[in-house]
C-alpha positions in Angstrom: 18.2 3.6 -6.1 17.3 0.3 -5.8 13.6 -0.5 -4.5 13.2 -3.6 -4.3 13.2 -4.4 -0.2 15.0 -7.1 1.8 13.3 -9.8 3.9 13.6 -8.0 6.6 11.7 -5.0 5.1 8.8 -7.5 3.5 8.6 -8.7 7.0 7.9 -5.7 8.7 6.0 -4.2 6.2 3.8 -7.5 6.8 3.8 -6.6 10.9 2.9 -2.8 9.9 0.3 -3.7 7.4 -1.6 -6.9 8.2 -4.7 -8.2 6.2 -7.8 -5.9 7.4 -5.1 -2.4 8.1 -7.0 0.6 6.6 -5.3 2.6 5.2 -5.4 5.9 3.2 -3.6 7.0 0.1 -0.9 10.0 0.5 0.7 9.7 -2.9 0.7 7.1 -5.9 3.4 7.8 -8.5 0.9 6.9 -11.7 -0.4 9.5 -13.7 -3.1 7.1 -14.8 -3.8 5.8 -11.7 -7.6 5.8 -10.3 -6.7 6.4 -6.9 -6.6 10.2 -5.8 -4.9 11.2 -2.2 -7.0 10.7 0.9 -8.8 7.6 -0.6 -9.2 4.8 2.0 -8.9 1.3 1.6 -7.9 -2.4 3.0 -5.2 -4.1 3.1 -5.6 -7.6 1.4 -1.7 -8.9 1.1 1.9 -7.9 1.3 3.8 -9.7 -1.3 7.6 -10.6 -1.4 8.4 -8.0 -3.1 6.7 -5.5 -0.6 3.8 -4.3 -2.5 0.6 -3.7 -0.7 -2.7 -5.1 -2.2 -5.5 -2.8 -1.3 -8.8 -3.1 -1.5 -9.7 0.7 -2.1 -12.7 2.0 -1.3 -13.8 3.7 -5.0 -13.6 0.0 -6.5 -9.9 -0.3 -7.2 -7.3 -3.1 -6.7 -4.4 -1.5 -7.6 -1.6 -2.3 -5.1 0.8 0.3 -3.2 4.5 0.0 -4.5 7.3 0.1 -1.8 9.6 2.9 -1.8 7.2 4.6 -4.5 4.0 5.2 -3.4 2.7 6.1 0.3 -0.2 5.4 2.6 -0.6 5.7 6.0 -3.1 3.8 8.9 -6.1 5.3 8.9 -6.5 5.9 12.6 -10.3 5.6 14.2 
C-alpha cells in the first residue's frame, strides 16, 4: 500500500487540520511511542508529506503519520 498522499490529500488534510485544531489521539502505530489513546494535543503544521505535527499535551512533539496513525477533532 502506498502512503505517501497526493497534493490533493496534503491539501485537505491542511483545510481539516489547521494550526491551533485539537485534536486527540485514537491510535499511533509505535510500540515506543509516548503518546497513549485519548491524549490531546495541537496541531502545529501539516507537512508535504501529510504528517501532522502536534503539540501533545504530556510534553511530546511527535507528529501523526498519514494513513498510519489516527486522531480525531476534539470537539468543545
Amino acid at each position: 500500500m502506498n502512503r505517501i498522499p497526493t497534493q490533493q490529500q496534503v491539501e485537505r488534510l491542511r483545510k481539516n487540520y489547521p494550526v491551533g485544531t485539537r485534536v486527540v489521539l485514537h491510535s499511533m502505530d509505535d510500540p515506543y511511542a509516548p503518546v497513549p489513546p485519548g491524549t490531546k494535543g495541537t496541531v502545529t503544521y501539516v507537512d508535504d508529506m501529510g504528517q501532522i505535527g502536534v503539540n501533545w499535551d504530556n510534553g511530546s512533539g511527535l507528529n501523526v503519520i498519514y494513513g498510519i496513525d489516527r486522531v480525531r477533532k476534539v470537539v468543545d
